[in-house]
C-alpha positions, 0 to 999 in steps of 0.5 A: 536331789529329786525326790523319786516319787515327785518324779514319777508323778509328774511324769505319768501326769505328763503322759496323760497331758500329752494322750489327751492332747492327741485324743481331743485333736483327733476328735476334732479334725473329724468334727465339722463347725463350731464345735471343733473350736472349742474341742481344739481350745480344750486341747490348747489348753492341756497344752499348757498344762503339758509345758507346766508339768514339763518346766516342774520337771526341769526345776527336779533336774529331769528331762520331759517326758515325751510318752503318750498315754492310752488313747481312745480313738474311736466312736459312732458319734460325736456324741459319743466322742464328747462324752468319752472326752468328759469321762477322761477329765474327771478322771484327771480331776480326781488324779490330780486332785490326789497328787495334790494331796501327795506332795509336800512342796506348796509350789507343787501342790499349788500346780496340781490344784490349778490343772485340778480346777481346769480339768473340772472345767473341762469335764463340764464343758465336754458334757454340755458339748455333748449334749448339744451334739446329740441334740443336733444328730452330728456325726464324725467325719469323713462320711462318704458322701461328703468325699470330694474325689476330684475324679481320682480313682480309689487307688489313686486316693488310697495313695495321696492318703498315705502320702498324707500320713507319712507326712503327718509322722514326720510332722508329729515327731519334729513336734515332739522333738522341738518341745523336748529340746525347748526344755533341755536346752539353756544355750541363748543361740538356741533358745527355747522361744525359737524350739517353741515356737518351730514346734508350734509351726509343725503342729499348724502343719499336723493339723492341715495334713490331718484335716486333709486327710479326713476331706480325702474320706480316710482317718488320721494316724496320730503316731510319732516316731522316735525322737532323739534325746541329744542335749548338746547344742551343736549336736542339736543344731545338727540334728535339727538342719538335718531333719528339716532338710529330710522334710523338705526333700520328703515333701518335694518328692511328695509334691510331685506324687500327690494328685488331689488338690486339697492334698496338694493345697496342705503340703504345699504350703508346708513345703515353702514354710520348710525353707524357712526353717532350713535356713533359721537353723543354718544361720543358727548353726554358722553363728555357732561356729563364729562365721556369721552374727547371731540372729536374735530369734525375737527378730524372726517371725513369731509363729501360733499354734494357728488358728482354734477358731473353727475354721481351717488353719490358714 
């Protein structure tokens, strides 16, 4: 039986894996060069730490928890944004390094002082960023002048913006909903490699939707909407067909809308990725219902979180 207070820990350690996520990718959409490689490794790296917490969870026999933590949005610089990151991670030092000491099981304990050790390293290197920012007087994107309007009107930019945002929603729910099925499912027709790895796909498309945002000199709204709890594989596989047809349907209706070509460039993209994933979760479905071979998702094309390396993701 799952011991209450293991629980809880590791689900409030879940929450703030996941806010710190958010806030470190919301930094680094709006940071130009360098910088932002090594603010999105940090942010790939709390992603790790969230799948930790989330496989501790599933050894109790509980679910993931897919609730954020409080985020800290906004700052004047990126000075500013840096320090506030340093601040959040000695903050999770210490809260670990407590759990640590909480726990009787040595395996747990053990997971605690690892992210313990990491977080530190964390706090240092967002400090050092920090002072770097400062010194070279960066500032946080969009800046106005820095706007490419490609002779669109403000109205006419307002609306490929909020285009943009609703598709960001979307993308960052399938993400939420793809990690969460990655650990509630054991079936092999729907394996956890393939709910990853579409995961992993959405958050490429999250950050192209978010980046185009900011070159349109707006912010993006790191905001999911709710995801669906379901267990059952067939339920699933439904489910999934179905948000992905929603998607694509979306994002062809957008298509024809948006003006902007930067807008244009991201979602387009993302629109012809949408057919692939359609049709794995169709042939996924005709397998389980006996009228087709299973595909082995080992054969399909394995997909990265994108590229962390200070450029933009394709």
């Amino acid at each position: 039986m799952a011991d209450p207070s293991v629980v809880a820990l590791l689900e409030e350690n879940m929450r703030e894996e996941h806010a710190a996520i958010a806030q470190y990718l919301y930094h680094a959409f709006r940071l130009q060069g360098d910088l932002r490689a090594d603010l999105e490794e940090i942010a790939r790296e709390e992603m790790r730490h969230l799948q930790w917490l989330a496989e501790a969870l599933a050894a109790e026999g509980r679910p993931p928890v897919m609730e954020r933590g409080d985020v800290t949005w906004e700052a004047s610089s990126a000075a500013e944004a840096l320090r506030l990151n340093a601040g959040l991670e000695e903050r999770a030092v210490a809260s670990y390094q407590q759990a640590a000491r909480a726990v009787s099981d040595p395996a747990l304990r053990l997971l605690f002082e690892r992210i313990a050790a990491d977080e530190r390293v964390h706090a240092r290197t967002f400090a050092e960023m920090a002072e770097l920012a400062e010194a070279m007087g960066l500032a946080l994107h969009p800046r106005p002048e820095e706007v490419k309007t490609a002779g669109l009107s403000a109205e006419e930019l307002a609306q490929d913006i909020a285009l943009l945002a609703a598709d960001l929603r979307l993308e960052y729910t399938v993400i939420l909903q793809y990690v969460y099925q990655a650990f509630v499912v054991k079936d092999c027709k729907l394996s956890r490699t393939l709910l990853e790895d579409q995961g992993q796909e959405s958050m490429k498309h999250m950050g192209w939707l978010a980046e185009a945002i900011v070159d349109l000199g707006s912010l993006p709204v790191l905001e999911a909407g709710p995801i669906n709890p379901a267990t059952d594989q067939e339920e699933i596989l439904v489910l999934n067909l179905r948000l992905e047809h929603e998607a694509h349907d979306q994002y062809a209706r957008h298509l024809e809308l948006l003006r902007h070509p930067r807008a244009r460039e991201a979602l387009g993209r993302i629109f012809e990725q949408e057919s692939f994933h359609i049709r794995q979760f169709a042939l996924l479905q005709e397998a389980s219902a006996g009228t087709a071979a299973p595909q082995r998702p080992s054969e399909w094309p394995r997909l990265t979180v994108g590229s962390l390396l200070g450029q933009r993701q394709w």
